[in-house]
C-alpha beads as a LAMMPS data file, in Angstrom:
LAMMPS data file: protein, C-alpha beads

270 atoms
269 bonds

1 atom types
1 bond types

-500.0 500.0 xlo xhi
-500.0 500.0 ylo yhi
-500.0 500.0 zlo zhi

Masses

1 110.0

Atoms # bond

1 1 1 415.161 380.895 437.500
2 1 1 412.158 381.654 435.403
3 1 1 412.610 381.641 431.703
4 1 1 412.066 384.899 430.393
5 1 1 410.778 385.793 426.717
6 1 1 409.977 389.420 425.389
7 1 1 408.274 389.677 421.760
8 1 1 408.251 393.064 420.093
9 1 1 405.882 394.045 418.161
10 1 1 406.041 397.263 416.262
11 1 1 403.059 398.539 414.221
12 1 1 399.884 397.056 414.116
13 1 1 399.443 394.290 411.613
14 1 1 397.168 391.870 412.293
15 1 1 398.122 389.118 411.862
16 1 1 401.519 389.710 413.557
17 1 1 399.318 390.805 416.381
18 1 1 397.733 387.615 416.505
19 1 1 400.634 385.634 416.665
20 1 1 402.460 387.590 419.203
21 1 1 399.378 386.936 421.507
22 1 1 399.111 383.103 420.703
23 1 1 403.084 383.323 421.682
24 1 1 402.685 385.278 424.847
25 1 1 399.776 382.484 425.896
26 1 1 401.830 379.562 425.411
27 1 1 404.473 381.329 427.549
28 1 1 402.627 381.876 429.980
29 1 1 401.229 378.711 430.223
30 1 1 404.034 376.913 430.483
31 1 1 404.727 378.882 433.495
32 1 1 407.533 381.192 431.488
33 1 1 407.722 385.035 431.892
34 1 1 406.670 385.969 428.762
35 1 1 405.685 389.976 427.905
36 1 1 404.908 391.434 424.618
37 1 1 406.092 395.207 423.861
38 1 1 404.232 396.813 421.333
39 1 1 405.746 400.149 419.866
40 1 1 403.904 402.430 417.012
41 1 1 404.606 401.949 413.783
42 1 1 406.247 405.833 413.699
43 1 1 409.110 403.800 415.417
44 1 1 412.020 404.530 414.559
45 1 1 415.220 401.985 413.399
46 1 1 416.908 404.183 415.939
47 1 1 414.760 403.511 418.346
48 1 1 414.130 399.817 418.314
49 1 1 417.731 399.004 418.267
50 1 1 418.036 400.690 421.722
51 1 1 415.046 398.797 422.766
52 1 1 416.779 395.565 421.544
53 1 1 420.004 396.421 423.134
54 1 1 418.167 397.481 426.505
55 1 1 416.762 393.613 426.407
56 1 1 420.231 392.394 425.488
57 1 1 421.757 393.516 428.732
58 1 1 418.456 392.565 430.885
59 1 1 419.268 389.442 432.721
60 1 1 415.486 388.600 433.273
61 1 1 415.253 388.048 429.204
62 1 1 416.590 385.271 428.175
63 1 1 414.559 385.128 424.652
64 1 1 414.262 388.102 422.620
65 1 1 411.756 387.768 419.382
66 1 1 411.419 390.605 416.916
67 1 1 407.984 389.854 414.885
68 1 1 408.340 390.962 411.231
69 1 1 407.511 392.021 409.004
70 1 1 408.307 395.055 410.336
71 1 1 407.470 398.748 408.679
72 1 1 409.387 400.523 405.956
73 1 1 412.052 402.603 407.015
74 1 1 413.497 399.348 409.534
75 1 1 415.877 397.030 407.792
76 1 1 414.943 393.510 409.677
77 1 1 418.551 392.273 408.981
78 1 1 420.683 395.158 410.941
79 1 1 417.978 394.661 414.147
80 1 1 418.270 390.430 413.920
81 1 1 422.264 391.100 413.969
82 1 1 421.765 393.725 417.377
83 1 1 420.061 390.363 419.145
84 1 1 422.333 388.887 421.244
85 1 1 423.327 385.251 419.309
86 1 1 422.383 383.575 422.769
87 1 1 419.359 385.701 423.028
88 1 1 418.190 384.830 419.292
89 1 1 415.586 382.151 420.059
90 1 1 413.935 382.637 416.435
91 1 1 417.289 381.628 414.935
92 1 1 417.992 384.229 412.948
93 1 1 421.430 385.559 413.749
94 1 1 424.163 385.129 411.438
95 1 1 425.882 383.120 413.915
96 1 1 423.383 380.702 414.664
97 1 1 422.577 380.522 410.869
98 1 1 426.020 379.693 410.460
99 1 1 426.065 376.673 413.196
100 1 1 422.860 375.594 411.866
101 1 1 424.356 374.727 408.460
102 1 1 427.798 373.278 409.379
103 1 1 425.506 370.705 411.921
104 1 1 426.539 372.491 415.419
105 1 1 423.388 371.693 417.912
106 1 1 425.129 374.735 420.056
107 1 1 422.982 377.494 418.448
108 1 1 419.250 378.338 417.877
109 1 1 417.478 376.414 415.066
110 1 1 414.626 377.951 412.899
111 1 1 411.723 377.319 414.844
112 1 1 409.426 376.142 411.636
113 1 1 412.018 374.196 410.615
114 1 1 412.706 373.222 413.724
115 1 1 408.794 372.141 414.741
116 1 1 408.901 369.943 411.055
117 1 1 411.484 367.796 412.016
118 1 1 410.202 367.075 415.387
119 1 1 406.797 366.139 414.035
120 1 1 408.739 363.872 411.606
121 1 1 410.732 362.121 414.042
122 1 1 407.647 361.607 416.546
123 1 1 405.550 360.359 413.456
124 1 1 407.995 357.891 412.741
125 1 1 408.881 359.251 409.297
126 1 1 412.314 357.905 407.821
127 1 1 414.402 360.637 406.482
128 1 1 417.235 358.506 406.067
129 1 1 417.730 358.319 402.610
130 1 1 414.433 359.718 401.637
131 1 1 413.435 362.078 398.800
132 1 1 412.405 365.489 400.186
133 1 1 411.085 368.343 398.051
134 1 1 410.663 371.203 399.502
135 1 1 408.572 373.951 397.798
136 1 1 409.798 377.663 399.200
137 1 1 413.245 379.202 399.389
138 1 1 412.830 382.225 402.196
139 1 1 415.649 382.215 404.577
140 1 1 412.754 381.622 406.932
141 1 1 411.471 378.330 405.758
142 1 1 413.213 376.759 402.678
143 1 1 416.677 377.411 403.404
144 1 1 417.481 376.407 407.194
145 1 1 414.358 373.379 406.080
146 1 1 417.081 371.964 403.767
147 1 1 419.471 372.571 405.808
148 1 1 418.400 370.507 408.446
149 1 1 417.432 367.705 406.426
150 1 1 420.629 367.517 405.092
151 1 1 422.525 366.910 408.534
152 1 1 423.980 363.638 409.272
153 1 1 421.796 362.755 412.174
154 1 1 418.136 361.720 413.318
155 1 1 416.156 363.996 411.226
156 1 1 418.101 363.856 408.489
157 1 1 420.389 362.214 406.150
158 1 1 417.467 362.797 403.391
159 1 1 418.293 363.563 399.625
160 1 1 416.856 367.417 399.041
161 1 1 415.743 369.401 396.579
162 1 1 414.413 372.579 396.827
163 1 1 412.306 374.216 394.399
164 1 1 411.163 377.917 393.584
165 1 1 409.588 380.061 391.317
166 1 1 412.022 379.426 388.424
167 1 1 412.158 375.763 389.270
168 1 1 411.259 373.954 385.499
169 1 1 408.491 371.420 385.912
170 1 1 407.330 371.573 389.679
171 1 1 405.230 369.146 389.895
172 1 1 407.748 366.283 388.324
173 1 1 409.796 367.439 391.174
174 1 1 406.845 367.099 394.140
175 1 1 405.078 363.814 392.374
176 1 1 408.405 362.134 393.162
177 1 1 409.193 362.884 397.042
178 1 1 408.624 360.966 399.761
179 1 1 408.388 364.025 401.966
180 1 1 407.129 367.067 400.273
181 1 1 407.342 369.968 402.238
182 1 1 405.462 373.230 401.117
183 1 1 406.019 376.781 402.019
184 1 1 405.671 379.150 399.201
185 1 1 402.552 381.367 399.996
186 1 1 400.259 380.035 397.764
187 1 1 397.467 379.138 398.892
188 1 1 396.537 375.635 397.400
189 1 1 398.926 375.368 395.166
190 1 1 399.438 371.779 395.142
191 1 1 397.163 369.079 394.648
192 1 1 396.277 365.410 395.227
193 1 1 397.667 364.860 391.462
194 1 1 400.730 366.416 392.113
195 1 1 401.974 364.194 395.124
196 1 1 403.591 360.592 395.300
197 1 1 401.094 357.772 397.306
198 1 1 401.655 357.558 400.327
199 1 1 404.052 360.498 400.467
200 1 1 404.151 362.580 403.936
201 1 1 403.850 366.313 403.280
202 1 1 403.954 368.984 405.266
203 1 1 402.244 372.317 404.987
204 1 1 403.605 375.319 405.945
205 1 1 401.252 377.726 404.374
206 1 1 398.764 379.993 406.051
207 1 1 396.602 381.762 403.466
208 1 1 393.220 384.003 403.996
209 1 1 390.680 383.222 400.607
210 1 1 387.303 384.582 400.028
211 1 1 384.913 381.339 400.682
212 1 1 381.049 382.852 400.297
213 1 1 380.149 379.497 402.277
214 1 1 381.803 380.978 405.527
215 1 1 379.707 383.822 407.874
216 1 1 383.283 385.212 407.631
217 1 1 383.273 385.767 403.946
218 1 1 386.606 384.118 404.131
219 1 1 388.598 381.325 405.325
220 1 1 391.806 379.718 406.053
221 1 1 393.864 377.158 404.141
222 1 1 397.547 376.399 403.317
223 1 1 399.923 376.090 399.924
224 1 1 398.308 372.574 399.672
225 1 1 394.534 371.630 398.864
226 1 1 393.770 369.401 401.666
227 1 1 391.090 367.735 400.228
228 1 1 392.495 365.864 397.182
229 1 1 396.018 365.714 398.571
230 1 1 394.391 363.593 401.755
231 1 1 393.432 361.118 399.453
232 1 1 397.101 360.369 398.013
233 1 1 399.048 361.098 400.983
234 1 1 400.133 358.957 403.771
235 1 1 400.190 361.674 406.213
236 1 1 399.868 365.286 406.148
237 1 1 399.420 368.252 408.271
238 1 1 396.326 370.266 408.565
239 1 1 395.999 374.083 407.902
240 1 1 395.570 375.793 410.666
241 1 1 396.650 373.232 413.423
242 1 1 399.520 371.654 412.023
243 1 1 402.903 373.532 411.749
244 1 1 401.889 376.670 413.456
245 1 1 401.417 375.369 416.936
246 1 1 404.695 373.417 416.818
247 1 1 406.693 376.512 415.291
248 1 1 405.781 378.218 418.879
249 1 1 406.783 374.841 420.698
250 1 1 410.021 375.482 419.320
251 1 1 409.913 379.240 420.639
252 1 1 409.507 377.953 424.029
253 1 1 411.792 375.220 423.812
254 1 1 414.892 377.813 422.474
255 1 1 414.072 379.982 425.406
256 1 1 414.170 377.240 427.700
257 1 1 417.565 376.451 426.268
258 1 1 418.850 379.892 426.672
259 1 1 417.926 380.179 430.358
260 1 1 419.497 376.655 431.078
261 1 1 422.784 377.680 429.364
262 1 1 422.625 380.697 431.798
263 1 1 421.947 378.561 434.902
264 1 1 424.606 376.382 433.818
265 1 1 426.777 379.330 433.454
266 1 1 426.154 380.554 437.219
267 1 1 426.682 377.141 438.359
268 1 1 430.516 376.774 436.699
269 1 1 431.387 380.372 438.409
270 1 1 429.755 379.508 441.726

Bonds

1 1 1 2
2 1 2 3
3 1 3 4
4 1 4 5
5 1 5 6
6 1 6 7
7 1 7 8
8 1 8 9
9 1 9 10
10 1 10 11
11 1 11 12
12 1 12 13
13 1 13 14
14 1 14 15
15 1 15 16
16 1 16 17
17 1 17 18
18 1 18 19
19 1 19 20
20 1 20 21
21 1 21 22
22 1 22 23
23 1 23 24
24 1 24 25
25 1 25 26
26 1 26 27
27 1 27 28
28 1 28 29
29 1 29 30
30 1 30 31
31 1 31 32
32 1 32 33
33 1 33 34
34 1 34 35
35 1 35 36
36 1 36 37
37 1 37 38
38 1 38 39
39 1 39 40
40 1 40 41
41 1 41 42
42 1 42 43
43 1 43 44
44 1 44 45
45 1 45 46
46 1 46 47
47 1 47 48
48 1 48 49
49 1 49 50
50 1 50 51
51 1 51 52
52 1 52 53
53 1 53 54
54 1 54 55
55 1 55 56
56 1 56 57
57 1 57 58
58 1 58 59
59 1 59 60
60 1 60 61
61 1 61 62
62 1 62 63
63 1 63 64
64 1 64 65
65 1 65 66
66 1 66 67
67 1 67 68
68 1 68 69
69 1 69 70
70 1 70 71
71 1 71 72
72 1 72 73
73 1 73 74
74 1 74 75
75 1 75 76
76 1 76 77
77 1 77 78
78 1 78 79
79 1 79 80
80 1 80 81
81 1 81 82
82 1 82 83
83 1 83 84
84 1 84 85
85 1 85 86
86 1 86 87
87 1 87 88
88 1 88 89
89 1 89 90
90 1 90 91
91 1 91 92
92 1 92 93
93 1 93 94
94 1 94 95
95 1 95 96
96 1 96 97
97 1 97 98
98 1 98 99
99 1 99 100
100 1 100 101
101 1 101 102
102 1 102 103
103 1 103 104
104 1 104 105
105 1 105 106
106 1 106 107
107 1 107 108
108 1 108 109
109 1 109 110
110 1 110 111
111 1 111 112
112 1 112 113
113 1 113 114
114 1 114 115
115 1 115 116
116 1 116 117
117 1 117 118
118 1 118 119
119 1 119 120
120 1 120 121
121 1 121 122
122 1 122 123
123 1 123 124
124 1 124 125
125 1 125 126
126 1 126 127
127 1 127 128
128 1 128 129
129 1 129 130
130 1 130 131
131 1 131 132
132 1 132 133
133 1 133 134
134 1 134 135
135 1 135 136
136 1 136 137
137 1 137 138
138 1 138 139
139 1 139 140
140 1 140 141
141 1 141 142
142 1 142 143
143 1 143 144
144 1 144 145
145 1 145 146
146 1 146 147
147 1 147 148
148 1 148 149
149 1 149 150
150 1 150 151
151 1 151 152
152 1 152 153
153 1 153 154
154 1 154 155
155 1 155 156
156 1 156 157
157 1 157 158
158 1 158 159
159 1 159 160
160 1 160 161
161 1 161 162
162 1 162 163
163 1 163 164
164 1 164 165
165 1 165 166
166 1 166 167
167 1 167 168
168 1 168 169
169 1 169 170
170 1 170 171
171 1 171 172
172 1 172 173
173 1 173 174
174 1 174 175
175 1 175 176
176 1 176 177
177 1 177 178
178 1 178 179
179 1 179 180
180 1 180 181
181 1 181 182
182 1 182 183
183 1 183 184
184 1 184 185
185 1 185 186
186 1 186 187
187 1 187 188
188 1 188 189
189 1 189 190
190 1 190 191
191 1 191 192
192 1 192 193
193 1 193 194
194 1 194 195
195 1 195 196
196 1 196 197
197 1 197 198
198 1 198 199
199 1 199 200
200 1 200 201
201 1 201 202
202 1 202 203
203 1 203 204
204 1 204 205
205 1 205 206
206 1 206 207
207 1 207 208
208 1 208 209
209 1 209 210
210 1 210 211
211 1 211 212
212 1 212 213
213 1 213 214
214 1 214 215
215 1 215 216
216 1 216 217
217 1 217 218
218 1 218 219
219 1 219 220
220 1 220 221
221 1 221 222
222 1 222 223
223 1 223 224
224 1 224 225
225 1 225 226
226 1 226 227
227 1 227 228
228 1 228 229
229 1 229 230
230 1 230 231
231 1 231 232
232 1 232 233
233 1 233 234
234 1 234 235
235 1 235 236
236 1 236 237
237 1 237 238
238 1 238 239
239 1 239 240
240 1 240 241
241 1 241 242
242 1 242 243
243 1 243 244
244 1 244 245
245 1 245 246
246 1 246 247
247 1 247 248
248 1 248 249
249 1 249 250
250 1 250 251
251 1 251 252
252 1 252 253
253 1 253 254
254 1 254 255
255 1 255 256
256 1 256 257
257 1 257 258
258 1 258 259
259 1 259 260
260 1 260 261
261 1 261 262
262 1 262 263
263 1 263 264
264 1 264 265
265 1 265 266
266 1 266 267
267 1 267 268
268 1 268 269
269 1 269 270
């Protein structure tokens, strides 16, 4: 059995196209089937429900990834809920949402969320009983991130707070945790001066500013300035090369779960 993963793409954003093609690489280089199908933006909701459906009942897909945003006129919640739960490797589904938070390891986690805990438990970072502040609440990021922080379990255990844009006094809130995690889509919005010594943080931004410096015009940088915040920190993640890699780890990994539940399936009805 060869895992299988099909991305859609519909429209032509580019920087969705981007990371469908980064995703379809790492597939493939981990030996996994992994296609992209592209569909126009004129798509209808109509239409890529039938699509999704279509890949439900395909056997040889054992991932199925919708990349959003997706155009106006598609509501992204009624396609997430047409993946098949056991086909949901982004983690999206009600029901895996749902096992996520009451600590079931049965379902698809997040696979941001999913990449920042692994990096903290292979850096050695103690959760247990640590003060994490986590700067973003999308259901993407800052949600299942607390979430899983939360669990009773390596990983976890950690006192959380989460913080958004009515939060009173951020930076009182980030200057004390000992893992700050950032994901609000601003770029460099926090600071050396805004972060404990010795704190780890994590940053989940990606953010395009104009830099006249760069042939580009432009460059790259996350929701924390790198440069002062190196200073203070203990460790932190780099922007790009950090989180992004290991959220598509986690891809992989999900989809390599789903085709081993199926194997394991065949095997008890052999």
């Amino acid at each position: 059995m060869v895992p299988g993963l099909s991305v859609v793409l519909v429209g032509d954003d580019a920087a969705s196209a981007v990371y469908v093609s980064n995703k379809e690489k790492a597939s493939k280089a981990c030996g996994m089937r992994g296609e992209t199908i592209r569909l126009p933006a004129s798509t209808s909701q109509a239409e890529l429900l039938a699509l999704v459906e279509r890949l439900n009942a395909d056997n040889a897909v054992h991932g199925i990834l919708v990349q959003m945003p997706l155009p106006s006129g598609i509501d992204p919640d009624v396609v997430i809920r047409h993946i098949a739960p056991h086909k949901d490797v982004d983690g999206f589904h009600p029901v895996n949402v749902g096992k996520m938070l009451i600590g079931h390891t049965d379902g698809f986690m997040p696979c941001t969320p999913a990449g920042v805990i692994e990096m903290l438990l292979r850096s050695g970072v103690e959760t247990r009983g640590a003060e994490a502040v986590i700067v973003g609440r999308s259901n993407i990021v800052g949600k299942p991130m607390a979430a899983m922080l939360v669990q009773a379990r390596a990983g976890g255990d950690a006192t959380v707070t989460v913080c958004h844009s009515r939060s009173r006094d951020l930076h009182a809130h980030t200057k004390r945790a000992d893992i700050l995690i950032v994901a609000a889509g601003r770029a460099e919005m926090i600071r050396g001066e805004h972060i404990k010594p010795g704190a780890t943080v994590i940053d989940v931004g990606m953010n395009r500013v104009a830099d006249a410096s760069r042939a580009s015009g432009s460059r790259l940088c996350g929701d924390v300035h790198f440069e002062s915040a190196e200073a203070v920190a203990g460790k932190i993640t780099p922007v790009p090369g950090g989180v992004g890699p290991m959220t598509i780890a986690m891809l992989l990994r999900n989809t390599v779960r789903a085709a081993e539940r199926v194997a394991d399936s065949r095997v008890g009805t052999a």
